[in-house]
N, C-alpha and C positions, 0 to 999 in steps of 0.2 A: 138419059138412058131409057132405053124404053122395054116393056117386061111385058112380055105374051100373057095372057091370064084367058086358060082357056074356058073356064067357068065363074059365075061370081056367086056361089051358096057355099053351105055346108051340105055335107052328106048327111041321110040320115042319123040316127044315134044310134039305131040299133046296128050300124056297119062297127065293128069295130079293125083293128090287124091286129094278127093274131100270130104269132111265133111258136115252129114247133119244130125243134131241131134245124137252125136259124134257115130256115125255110117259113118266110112270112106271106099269108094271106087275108085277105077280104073278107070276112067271115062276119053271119049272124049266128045266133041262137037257137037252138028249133028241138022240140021235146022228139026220141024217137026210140026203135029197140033197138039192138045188139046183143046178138047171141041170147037171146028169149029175156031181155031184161031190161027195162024200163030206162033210159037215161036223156040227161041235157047237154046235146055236141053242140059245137062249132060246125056248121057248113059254109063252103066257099060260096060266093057270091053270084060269080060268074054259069056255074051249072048247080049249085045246091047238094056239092057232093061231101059226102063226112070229110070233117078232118082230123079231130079228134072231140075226145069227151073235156066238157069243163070242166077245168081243172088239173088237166094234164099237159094244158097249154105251156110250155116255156115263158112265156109275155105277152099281153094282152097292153092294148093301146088305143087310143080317140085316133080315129079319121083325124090328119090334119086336115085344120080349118084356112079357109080362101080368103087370102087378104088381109090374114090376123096379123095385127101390128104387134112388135115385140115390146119388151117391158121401156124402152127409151122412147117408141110412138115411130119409130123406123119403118117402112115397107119393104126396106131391103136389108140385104145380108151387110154392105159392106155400104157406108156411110162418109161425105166430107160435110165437116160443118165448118163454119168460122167459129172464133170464141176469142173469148177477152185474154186477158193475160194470166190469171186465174185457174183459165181452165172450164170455164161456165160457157156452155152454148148459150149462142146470141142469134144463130141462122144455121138453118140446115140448107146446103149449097144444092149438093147433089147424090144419089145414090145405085149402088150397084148390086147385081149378086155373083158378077163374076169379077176375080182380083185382077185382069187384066185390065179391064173395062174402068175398072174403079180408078187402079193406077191412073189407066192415061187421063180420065177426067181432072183428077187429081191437079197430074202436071201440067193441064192447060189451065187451071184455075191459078196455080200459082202466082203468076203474071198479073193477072187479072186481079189479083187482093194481095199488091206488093205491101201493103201498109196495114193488112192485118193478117191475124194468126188466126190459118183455118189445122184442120185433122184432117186426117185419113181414119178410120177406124170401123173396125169389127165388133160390135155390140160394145161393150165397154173398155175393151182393148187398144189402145194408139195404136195404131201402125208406123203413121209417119207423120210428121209437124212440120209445118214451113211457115216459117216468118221472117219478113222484112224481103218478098220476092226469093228464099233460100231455103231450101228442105235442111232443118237440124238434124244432126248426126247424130 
């Protein structure tokens, strides 16, 4: 499966996203006035226009980061591995971030490891189990 990656950094740190009546923006930090009085807003990123003052933000958030591998070492959303009988990954086969895509990998591999027991799954969640060349019900 192949995944467009149209940059490979992180953004700075001072970018954060920033929610503010769930209208989310790009925003940094920047000391300035309002109404004759000193304060620390959120400006957009793109023109540097106020958004609001900190602190009145709804949720504030980190820039996702490019190519963070999740808590299992996964690069994608949607994961087949093989594993023993257990339950223990032994290979990671192949990976997706769309559940179509995943499926059909999925069901070509079946064949392909008639004689062991691979997954489908989303982070730690099974989706689906085949073994012996047969998806279990």
């Amino acid at each position: 499966m192949a995944r467009v990656l149209y940059a490979n950094h992180s953004y700075p740190s001072h970018l954060k996203l920033v929610c503010l009546k769930a209208d989310w923006q790009i925003c940094f930090q920047a000391n300035g006035t309002l109404d004759g009085r000193r304060i620390r807003a959120w400006l957009r990123k793109v023109d540097a226009q106020f958004v609001c003052e900190v602190g009145k933000e709804c949720q504030v958030e980190n820039m996702p980061e490019f190519e963070r591998l999740n808590f299992f070492g996964d690069r994608y959303h949607l994961s087949i591995d093989e594993t023993d009988d257990a339950g223990k990954r032994t290979k990671s086969l192949a990976g997706a971030d769309n559940i179509h895509a995943a499926r059909a990998a999925f069901d070509a591999l079946v064949p392909q490891y008639a004689g062991r027991r691979i997954i489908l799954r989303e982070g730690a969640r099974i989706l689906l189990v085949a073994k012996g060349g047969k998806i279990e019900g």
